[in-house]
N, C-alpha and C positions, 0 to 999 in steps of 0.2 A: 751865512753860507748856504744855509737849504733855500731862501729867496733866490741868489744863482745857481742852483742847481736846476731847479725848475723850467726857467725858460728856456736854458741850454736843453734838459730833454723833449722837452714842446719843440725846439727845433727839428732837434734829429731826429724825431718821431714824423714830423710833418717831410724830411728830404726823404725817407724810409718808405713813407706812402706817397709820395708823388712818385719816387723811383720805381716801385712796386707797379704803377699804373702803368708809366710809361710801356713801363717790361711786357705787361699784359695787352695793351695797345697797340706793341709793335708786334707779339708772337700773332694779333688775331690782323695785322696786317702784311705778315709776313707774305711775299710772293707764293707763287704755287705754281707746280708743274701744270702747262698749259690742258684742261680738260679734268684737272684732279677734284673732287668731293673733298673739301676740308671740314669736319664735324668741330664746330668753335666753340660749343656750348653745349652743355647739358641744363636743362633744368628742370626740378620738377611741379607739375599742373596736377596731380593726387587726382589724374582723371576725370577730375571736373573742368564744368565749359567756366566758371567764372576765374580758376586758378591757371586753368591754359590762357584765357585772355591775358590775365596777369602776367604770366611768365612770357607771353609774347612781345609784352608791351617793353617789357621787361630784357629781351634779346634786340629790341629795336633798339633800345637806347646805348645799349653794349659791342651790339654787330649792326649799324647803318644799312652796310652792302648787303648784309646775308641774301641768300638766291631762295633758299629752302628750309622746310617747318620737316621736320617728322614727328607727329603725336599720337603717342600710344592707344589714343581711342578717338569714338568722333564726339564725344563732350568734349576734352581736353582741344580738338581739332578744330569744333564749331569755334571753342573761345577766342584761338587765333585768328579765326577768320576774321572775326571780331575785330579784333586788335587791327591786325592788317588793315580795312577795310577804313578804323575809325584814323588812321596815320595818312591812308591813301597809297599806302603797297600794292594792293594787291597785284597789282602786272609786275612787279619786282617781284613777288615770292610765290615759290610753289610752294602748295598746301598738302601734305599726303599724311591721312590719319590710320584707322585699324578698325576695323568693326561691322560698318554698313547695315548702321542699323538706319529705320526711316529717315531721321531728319540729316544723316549724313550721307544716304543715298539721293538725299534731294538737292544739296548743297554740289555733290558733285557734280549732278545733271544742272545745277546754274552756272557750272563752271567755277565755284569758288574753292572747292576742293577738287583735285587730280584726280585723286585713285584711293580706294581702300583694299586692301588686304580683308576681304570679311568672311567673319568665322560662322558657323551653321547652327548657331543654339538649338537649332529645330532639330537636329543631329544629335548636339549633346543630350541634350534629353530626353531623346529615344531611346540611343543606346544605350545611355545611363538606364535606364528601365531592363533594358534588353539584358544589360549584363547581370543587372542584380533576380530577375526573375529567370534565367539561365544558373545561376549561380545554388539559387535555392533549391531549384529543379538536380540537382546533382551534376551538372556539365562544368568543364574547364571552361576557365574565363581568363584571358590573358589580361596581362596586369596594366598593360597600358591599350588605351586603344585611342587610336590619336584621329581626328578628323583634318581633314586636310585644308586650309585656307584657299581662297582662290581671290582675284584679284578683279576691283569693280572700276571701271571706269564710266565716261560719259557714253561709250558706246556700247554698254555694257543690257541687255537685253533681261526688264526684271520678270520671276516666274513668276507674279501671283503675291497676295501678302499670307505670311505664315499666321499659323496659330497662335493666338493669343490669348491671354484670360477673359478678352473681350469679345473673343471670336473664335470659341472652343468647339471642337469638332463632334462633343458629345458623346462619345463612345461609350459603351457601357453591354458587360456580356448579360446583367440582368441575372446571373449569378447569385448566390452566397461568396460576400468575400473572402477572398484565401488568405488576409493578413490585411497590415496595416504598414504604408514605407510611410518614413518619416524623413523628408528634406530640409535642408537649411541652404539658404544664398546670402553671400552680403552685403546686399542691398535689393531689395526688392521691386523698390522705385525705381530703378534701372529697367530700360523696355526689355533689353538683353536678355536680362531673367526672368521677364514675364512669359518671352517666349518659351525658352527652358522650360516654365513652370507647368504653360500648357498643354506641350509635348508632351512632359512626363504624365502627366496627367490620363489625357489621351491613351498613352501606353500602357500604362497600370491596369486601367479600367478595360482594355482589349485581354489580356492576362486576367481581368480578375482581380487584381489589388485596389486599395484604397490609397489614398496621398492626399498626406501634409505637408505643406508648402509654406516654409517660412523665415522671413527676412529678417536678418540679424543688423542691419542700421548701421554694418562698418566697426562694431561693439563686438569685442569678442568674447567678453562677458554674457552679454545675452546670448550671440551663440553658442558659448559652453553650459546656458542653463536649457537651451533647446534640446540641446544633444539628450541631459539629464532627463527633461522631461518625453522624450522620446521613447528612455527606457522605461520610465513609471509608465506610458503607455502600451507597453508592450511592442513596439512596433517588431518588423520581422526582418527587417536592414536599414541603415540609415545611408542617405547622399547627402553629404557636406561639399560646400564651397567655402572653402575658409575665410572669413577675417585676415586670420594671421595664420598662417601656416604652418606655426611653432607651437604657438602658442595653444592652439587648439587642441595638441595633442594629447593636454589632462582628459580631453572628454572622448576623445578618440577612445584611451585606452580603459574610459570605464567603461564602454561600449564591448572593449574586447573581454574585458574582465565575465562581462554580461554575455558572453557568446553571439554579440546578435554584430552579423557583416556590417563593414563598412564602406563605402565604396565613395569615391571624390571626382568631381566635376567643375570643369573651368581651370581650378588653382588646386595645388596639390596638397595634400598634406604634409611635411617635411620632419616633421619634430622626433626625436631619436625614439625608437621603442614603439610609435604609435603603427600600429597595423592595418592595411586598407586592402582593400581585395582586387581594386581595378581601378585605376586613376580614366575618365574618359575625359576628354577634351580636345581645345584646335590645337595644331601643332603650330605652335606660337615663332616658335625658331624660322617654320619654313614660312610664317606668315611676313615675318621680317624683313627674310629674304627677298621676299617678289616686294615687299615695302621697298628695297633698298635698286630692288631694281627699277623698280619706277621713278625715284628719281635722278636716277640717271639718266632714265630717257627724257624725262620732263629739261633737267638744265642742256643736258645737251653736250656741243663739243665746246661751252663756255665754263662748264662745270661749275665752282663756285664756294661760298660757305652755307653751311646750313648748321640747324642746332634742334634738337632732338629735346620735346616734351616730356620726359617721361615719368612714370609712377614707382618711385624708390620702394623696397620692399617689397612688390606682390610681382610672385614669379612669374607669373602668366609675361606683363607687360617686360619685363627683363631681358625674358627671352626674346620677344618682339625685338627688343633695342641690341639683342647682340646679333639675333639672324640681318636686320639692317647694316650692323657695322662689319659684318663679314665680309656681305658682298661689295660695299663701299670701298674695304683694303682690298679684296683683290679688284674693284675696276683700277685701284690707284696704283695700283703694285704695276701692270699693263702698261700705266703712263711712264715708271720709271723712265 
């Protein structure tokens, strides 16, 4: 009896998943309102350029036609370029990523990416400074302070290269330091938070403070032992970029326990009970937005399918992907 029982569910399991495909085949061929944006896919590139190319390679074999990429950064965005480039897409797809840092400013000016949405590290990490030695000094500091994205294209006019760990501006009041801030980013190796690093940098040292700058590897283990040893330092506020934005908040709140501020940059802290004084960052939402506006302009009045890179879990890039699909339903809402 169980020898026929066997191959009759090997059947039905094999018509279950062909039916299954079909299903999926026909919803990602279904027609569309002439000019409409259909998003066929999500998947996630975890922000890197070798897991974007993957997931790219990986939408080509799923969506043929797709017209358009949206990737939540330009690692994730170079990957697809990749991808594209190694199939022979590229004049079939538009490429629109988030960030504008170097090598994705340059990819745009070759024409292989459209447009980024780029945020101002050089920004974040001033104000970041600004609000935490504001903050010390006895002044209100509002609790978010959001920089605004704006959007780069190939016509796009660049001002100058920012500060870098490589290319530090030196500042220094020549002072007794007034304290010690302790930082954490995670990921270090990222150019993105190089600049950040020597902004803040720059800024402390105009103020008078000193700064620790240090890269937690994407481990948020090692960033909760930062936090810790931030406090055995003494430091006199700490700037966190989280890991994990939950999970972090064991070390948030020995910080609080410890009376010494905490203040968050890039990615928020979220976790219940942990306390931060001023979240500074892009404003991720509206960076989406002009993301989602762009490629509407790029397809055009053929509109199309597109399927969106993104990075599960980390707010910042979330928001990216819903200020994108905002604007995307209302141009399709317009087609009704």
């Amino acid at each position: 009896m169980k020898k026929l029982i066997a191959p009759v569910i090997t059947a039905l399991t094999a018509v279950l998943f062909t039916a299954c495909n079909k299903s999926k085949d026909q919803a990602q061929n279904t027609p569309q309102v002439e000019g409409q944006i259909v998003i066929v896919a999500e998947l996630s590139g975890d922000g890197k350029r070798d897991k974007g190319f993957k997931a790219a390679e990986d939408a080509l074999q799923r969506v043929p036609d797709m017209r358009g990429i949206f990737a939540i950064n330009d690692p994730s965005g170079l990957g697809a370029v990749g991808a594209l480039e190694k199939a022979g897409k590229m004049d079939q797809v538009t490429v629109i990523a988030f960030d504008g840092m170097p090598a994705g400013k340059k990819a745009i000016k070759e024409g292989k990416i459209y447009a980024d949405p780029i945020q101002h590290p050089d920004k974040i990490g001033r104000e970041c400074i600004k609000a935490i030695v504001a903050y010390l000094s006895g002044e209100d500091v509002k609790p978010n302070i959001d920089i605004p994205a704006t959007l780069y294209t190939k016509d796009t006019e660049d001002s100058g290269e920012p500060l870098t760990p490589e290319n530090p501006a030196g500042a220094s009041t020549g002072e007794k330091s007034r304290g010690l801030i302790g930082a954490t980013c995670m990921d270090i190796a990222n150019p993105f938070f190089k600049v950040i690093e020597a902004n803040m940098r720059d800024e402390a040292a105009k103020h008078g403070y000193d700064l620790i700058y240090l890269g937690a590897e994407n481990d948020v283990s090692k960033q909760q032992k930062q936090i810790k040893d931030f406090l055995v330092k003494e430091v006199v506020a700490i700037a966190v970029n989280p890991t994990n934005s939950e999970a972090i908040g064991t070390a948030v709140k020995e910080a609080n326990n410890a009376n010494v501020p905490v203040f968050s940059f890039d990615v928020r802290v979220q976790a219940e009970g942990a306390k931060v004084v001023s979240h500074v960052g892009t404003d991720n939402a509206q960076g989406g937005e002009l993301a989602g506006q762009a490629m509407i302009d790029a397809l055009g009045a053929e509109g199309g399918k597109v399927v969106i890179i993104d990075y599960r879990g980390v707010e910042s890039c979330m928001e990216r992907v819903k200020g994108f699909k905002k604007v995307i339903d209302a141009h399709n809402a317009k087609l009704q």
